[in-house]
C-alpha positions as CSV (number, residue, x, y, z in Angstrom):
1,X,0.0,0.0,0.0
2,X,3.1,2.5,-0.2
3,X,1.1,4.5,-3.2
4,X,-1.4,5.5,-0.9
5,X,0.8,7.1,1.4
6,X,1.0,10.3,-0.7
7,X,-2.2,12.2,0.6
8,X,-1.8,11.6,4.2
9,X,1.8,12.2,4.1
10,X,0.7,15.6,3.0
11,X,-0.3,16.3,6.7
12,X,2.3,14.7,8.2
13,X,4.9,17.2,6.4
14,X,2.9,20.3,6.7
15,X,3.2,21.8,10.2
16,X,7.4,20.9,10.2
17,X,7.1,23.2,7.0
18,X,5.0,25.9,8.8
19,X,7.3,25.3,11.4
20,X,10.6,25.8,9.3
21,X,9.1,29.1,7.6
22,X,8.7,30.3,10.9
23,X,11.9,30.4,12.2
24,X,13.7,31.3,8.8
25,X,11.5,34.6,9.2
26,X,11.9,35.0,13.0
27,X,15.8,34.4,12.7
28,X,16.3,36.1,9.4
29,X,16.8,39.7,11.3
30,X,18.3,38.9,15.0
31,X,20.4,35.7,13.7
32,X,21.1,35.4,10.3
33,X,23.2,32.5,10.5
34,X,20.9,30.1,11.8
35,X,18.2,31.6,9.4
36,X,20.6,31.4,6.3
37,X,21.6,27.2,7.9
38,X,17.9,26.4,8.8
39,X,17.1,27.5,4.7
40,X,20.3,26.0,3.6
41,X,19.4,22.6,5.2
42,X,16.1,22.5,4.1
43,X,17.0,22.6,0.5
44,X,19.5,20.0,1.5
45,X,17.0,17.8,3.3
46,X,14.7,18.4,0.2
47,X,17.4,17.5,-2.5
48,X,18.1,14.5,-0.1
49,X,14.6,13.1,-0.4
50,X,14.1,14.1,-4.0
51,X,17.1,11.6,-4.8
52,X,15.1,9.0,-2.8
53,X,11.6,9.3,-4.2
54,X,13.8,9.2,-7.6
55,X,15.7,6.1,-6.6
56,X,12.2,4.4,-5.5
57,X,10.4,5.3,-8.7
58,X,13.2,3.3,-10.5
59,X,11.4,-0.1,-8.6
60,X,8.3,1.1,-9.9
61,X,9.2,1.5,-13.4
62,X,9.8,-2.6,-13.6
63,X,7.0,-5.2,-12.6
64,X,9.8,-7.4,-12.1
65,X,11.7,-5.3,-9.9
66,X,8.9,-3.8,-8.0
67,X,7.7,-7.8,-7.0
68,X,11.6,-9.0,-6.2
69,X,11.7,-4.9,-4.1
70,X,8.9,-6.8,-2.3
71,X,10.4,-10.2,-2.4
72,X,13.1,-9.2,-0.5
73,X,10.9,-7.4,2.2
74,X,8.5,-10.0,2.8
75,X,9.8,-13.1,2.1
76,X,7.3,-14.9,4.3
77,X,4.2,-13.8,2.2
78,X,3.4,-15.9,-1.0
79,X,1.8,-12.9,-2.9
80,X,5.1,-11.3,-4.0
81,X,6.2,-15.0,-5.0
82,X,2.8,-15.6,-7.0
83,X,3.3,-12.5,-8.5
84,X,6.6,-12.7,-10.0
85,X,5.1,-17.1,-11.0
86,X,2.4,-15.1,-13.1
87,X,5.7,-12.4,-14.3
88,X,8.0,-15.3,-15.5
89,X,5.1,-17.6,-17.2
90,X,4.1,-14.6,-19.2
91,X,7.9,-14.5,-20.8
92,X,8.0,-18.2,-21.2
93,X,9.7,-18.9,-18.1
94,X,7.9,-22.2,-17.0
95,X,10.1,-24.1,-14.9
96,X,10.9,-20.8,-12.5
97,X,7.2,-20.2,-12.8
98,X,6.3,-23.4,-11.3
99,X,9.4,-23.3,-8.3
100,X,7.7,-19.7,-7.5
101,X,4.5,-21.3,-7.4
102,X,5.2,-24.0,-5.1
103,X,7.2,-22.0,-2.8
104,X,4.0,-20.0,-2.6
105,X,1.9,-22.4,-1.3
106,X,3.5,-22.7,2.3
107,X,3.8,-19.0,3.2
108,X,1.0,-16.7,4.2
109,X,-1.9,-15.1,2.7
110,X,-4.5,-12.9,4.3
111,X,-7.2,-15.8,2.3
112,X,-5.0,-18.8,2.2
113,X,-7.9,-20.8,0.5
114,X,-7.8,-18.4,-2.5
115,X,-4.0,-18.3,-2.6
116,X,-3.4,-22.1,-2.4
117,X,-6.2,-22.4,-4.8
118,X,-4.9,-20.0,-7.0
119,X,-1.5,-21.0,-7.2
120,X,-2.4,-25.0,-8.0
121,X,-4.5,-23.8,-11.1
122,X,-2.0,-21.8,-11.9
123,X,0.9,-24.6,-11.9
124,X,-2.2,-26.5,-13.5
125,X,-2.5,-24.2,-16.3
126,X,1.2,-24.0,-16.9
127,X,1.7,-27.9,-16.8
128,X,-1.6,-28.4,-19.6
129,X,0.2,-26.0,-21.6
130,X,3.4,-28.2,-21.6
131,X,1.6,-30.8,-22.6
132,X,2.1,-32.6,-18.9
133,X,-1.7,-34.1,-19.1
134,X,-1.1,-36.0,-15.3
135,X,0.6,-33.6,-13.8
136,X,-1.9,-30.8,-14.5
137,X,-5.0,-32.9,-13.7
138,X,-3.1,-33.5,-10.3
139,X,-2.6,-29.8,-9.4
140,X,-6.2,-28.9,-10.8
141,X,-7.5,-31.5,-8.2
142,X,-5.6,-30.3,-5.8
143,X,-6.8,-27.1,-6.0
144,X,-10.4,-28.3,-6.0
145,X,-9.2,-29.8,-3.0
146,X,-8.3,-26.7,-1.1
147,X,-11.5,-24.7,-2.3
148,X,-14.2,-26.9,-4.0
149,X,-15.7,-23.6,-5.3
150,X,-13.2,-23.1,-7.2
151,X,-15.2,-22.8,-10.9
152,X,-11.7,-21.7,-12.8
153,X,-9.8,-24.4,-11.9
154,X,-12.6,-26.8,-12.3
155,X,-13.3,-25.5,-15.6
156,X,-9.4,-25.8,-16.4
157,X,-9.6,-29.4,-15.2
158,X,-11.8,-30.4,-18.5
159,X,-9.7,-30.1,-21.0
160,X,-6.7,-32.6,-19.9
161,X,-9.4,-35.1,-18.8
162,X,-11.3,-35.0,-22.1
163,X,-7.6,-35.1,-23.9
164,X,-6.6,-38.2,-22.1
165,X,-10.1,-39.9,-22.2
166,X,-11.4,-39.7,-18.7
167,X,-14.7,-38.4,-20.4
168,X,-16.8,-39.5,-18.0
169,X,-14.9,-38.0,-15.2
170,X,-15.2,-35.0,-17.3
171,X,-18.6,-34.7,-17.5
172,X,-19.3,-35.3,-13.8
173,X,-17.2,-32.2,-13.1
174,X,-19.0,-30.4,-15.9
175,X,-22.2,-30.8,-14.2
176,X,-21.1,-29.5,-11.4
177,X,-20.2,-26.5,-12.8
178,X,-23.6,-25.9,-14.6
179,X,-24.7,-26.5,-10.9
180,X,-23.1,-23.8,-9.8
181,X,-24.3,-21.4,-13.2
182,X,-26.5,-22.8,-15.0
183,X,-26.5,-20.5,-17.4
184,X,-22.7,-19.5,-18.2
185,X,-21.8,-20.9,-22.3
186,X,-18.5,-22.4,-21.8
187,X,-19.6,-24.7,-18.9
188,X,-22.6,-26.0,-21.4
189,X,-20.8,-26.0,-24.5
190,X,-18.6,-28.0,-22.6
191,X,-21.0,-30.5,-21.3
192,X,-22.1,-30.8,-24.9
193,X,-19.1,-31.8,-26.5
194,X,-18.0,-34.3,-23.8
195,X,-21.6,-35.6,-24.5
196,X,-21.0,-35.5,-28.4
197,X,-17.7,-37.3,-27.9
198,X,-19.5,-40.1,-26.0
199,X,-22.3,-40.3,-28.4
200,X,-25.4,-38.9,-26.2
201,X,-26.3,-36.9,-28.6
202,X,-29.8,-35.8,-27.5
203,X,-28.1,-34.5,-24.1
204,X,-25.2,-32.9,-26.3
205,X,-27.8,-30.9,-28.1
206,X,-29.8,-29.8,-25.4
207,X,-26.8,-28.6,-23.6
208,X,-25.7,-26.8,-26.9
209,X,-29.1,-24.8,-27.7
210,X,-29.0,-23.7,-24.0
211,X,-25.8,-22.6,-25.0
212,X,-26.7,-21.0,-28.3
213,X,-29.3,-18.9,-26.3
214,X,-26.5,-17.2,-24.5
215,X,-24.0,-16.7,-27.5
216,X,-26.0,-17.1,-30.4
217,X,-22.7,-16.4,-32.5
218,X,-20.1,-18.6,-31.1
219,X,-18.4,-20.7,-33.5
220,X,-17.0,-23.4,-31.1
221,X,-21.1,-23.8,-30.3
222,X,-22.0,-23.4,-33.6
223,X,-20.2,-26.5,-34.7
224,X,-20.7,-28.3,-32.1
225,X,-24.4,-28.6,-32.3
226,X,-24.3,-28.6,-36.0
227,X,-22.1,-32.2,-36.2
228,X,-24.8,-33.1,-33.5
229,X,-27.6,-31.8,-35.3
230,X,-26.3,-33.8,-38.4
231,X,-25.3,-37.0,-36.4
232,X,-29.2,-37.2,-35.1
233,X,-30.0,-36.9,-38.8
234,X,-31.8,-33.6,-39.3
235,X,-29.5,-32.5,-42.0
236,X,-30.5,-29.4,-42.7
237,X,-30.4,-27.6,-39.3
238,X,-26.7,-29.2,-39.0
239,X,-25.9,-27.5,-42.6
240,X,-27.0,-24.2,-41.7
241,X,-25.5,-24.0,-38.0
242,X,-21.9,-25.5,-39.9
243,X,-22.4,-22.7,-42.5
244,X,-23.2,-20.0,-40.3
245,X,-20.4,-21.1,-37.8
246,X,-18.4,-20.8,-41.4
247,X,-19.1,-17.5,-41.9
248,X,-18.3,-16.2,-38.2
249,X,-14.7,-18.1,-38.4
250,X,-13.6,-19.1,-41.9
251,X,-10.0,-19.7,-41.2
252,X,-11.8,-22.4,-38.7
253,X,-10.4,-26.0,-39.7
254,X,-13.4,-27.3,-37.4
255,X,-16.1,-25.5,-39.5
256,X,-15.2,-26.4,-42.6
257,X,-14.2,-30.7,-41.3
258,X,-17.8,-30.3,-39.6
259,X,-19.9,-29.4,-42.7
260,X,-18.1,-31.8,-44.8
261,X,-18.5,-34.6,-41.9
262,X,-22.4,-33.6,-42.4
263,X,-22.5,-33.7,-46.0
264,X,-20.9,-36.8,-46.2
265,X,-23.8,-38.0,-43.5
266,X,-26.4,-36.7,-45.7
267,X,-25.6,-38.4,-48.7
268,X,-24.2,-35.1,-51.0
269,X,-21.0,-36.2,-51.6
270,X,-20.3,-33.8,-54.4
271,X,-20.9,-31.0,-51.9
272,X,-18.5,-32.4,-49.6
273,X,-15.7,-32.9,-52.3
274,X,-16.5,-29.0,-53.1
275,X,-16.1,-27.9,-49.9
276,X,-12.6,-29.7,-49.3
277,X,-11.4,-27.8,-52.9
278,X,-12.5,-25.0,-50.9
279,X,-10.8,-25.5,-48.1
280,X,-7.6,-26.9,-49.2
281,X,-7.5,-23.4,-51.1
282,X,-7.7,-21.8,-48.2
283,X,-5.4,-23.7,-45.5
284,X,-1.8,-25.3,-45.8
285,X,-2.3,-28.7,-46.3
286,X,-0.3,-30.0,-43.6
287,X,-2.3,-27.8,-40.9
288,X,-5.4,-29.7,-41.3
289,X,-3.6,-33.4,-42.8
290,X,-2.3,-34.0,-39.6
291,X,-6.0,-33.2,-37.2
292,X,-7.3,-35.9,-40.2
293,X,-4.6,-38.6,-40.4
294,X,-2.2,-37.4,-37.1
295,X,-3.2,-39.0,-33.8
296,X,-6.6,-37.9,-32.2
297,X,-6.2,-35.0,-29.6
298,X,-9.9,-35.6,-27.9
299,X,-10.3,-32.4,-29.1
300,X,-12.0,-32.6,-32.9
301,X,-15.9,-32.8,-32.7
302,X,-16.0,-33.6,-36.0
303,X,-15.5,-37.6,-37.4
304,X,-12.3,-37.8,-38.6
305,X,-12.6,-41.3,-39.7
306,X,-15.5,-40.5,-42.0
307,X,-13.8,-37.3,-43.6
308,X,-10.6,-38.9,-44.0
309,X,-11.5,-40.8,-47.4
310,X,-12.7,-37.7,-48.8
311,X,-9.4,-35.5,-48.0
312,X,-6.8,-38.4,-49.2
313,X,-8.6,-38.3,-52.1
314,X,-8.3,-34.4,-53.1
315,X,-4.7,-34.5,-51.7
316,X,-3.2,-37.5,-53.6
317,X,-2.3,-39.3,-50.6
318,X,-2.3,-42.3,-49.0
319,X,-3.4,-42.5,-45.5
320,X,-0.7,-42.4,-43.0
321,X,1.7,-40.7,-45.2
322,X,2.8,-37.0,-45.1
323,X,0.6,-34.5,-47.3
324,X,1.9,-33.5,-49.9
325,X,0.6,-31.1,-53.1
326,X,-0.1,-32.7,-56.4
């Protein structure tokens, strides 16, 4: 709280200045000398905290500086460590990200529940984003474990279970945070697409249209009820939700694989080998080759396996070998 020392400090300093105009005035007649070194050491004392207040901006200037300034002062709080975890993940610095987290979580916080809950998601998110599936599922629990509340790190939790097939473990945690808000998009888009990905597809589309009420426009729900739409056979819902999710996101690999999927579903072939000219005009080849014939990420909603035929056809390829343009 040092910047909010400025204002009261105003009153502090005031009556040793009344009281130092004073006595230059009183002195400056009867005893010049100690008028003329009361003046003289004012200015000194001024210069002298000027230089400070300079020198202490300097720690300001530098969010990394100002959180080690603090570091250094209060090494037994975990804020200043968590702060300087969030400083270092930002520039890429993972590993000292996560050593600044942990040491975090046995020092104190005013709302230890939130810190220690905080600082597992954190380490969470950081450990998803290195690809570290367990590891990240095991902070995200433990921070569920600390505050159970905790709808962030809940929410976080969904994508490495889903990735590593723990889909039912998914969607129990999904439906507890539609619990908590019912009404909040991300938490029912992703309750429909873990249902989509299990095949329950009248729950995935109910989930999705509740969805689509709040964000009408979203192209991650957009596709996700259309393949569902087009899986339960009613074609031509499916087509116009793809199509419309199409024209909110066109450089959307998903949008374009979902309509295709659909087409293919519905029988109009030629439409689906149209829109993969289309697309492969569009993309690099290898960007969406490898989502088709690559390993599955637990991430596609649409069918690769259906699709696939269709795309090694207009590339000239055989399936499992690298894309190449003909």
């Amino acid at each position: 709280y040092e910047h909010r020392n400025s204002l009261p400090s105003m009153f502090l300093f005031l009556p040793p200045a009344v009281l130092i105009a004073r006595g230059i005035e009183r002195w400056r007649g009867s005893r010049k000398i100690l008028s003329a070194g009361l003046a003289a050491g004012t200015v000194l004392v001024l210069i002298l905290l000027g230089t400070a207040t300079h020198m202490r901006n300097s720690v300001w200037a530098s969010e990394k500086r100002f959180w080690e300034d603090v570091l250094v002062k209060a090494r037994g709080n975990a804020r200043p460590f968590m702060e300087l975890a969030a400083y270092h993940d930002k520039r890429g610095n993972h590993q000292l990200a996560l050593k600044l987290y942990a040491r975090s979580l046995d020092l104190y916080d005013p709302a230890p529940q939130r810190a220690r809950a905080g600082a597992h998601n954190n380490m969470g998110t950081i450990l998803n984003r290195l690809n570290h599936k367990a590891a990240a599922i095991g902070q995200f629990e433990q921070a569920l474990a600390v505050n159970p509340r905790h709808e962030i790190a809940r929410y976080n939790l969904l994508l490495p279970l889903i990735v590593t097939g723990r889909l039912d473990e998914a969607r129990k945690h999904a439906e507890i945070l539609i619990k908590q808000n019912p009404r909040h998009p991300y938490y029912l888009n992703s309750m429909g697409f873990i249902l989509l990905r299990q095949g329950r597809l009248e729950g995935a589309r109910r989930h999705l249209e509740e969805a689509l009420v709040v964000t009408p426009s979203a192209p991650d729900v957009l596709i996700n009820l259309g393949i569902a739409m087009g899986r339960l056979g009613h074609f031509r819902e499916g087509l116009a939700l793809l199509e419309h999710a199409r024209r909110r996101a066109p450089a959307q690999p998903a949008a374009w694989l979902g309509l295709i999927e659909v087409q293919m579903r519905s029988g109009d072939v030629a439409a689906a080998y149209a829109n993969t000219d289309l697309l492969i005009r569009r993309i690099p080849l290898d960007f969406y080759y490898l989502r088709i014939a690559g390993p599955p990420d637990g991430l596609t909603p649409y069918d690769a396996v259906l699709i696939r035929p269709v795309l090694a056809d207009r590339l000239k390829v055989f399936p499992g070998t690298k894309a190449r343009e003909v």
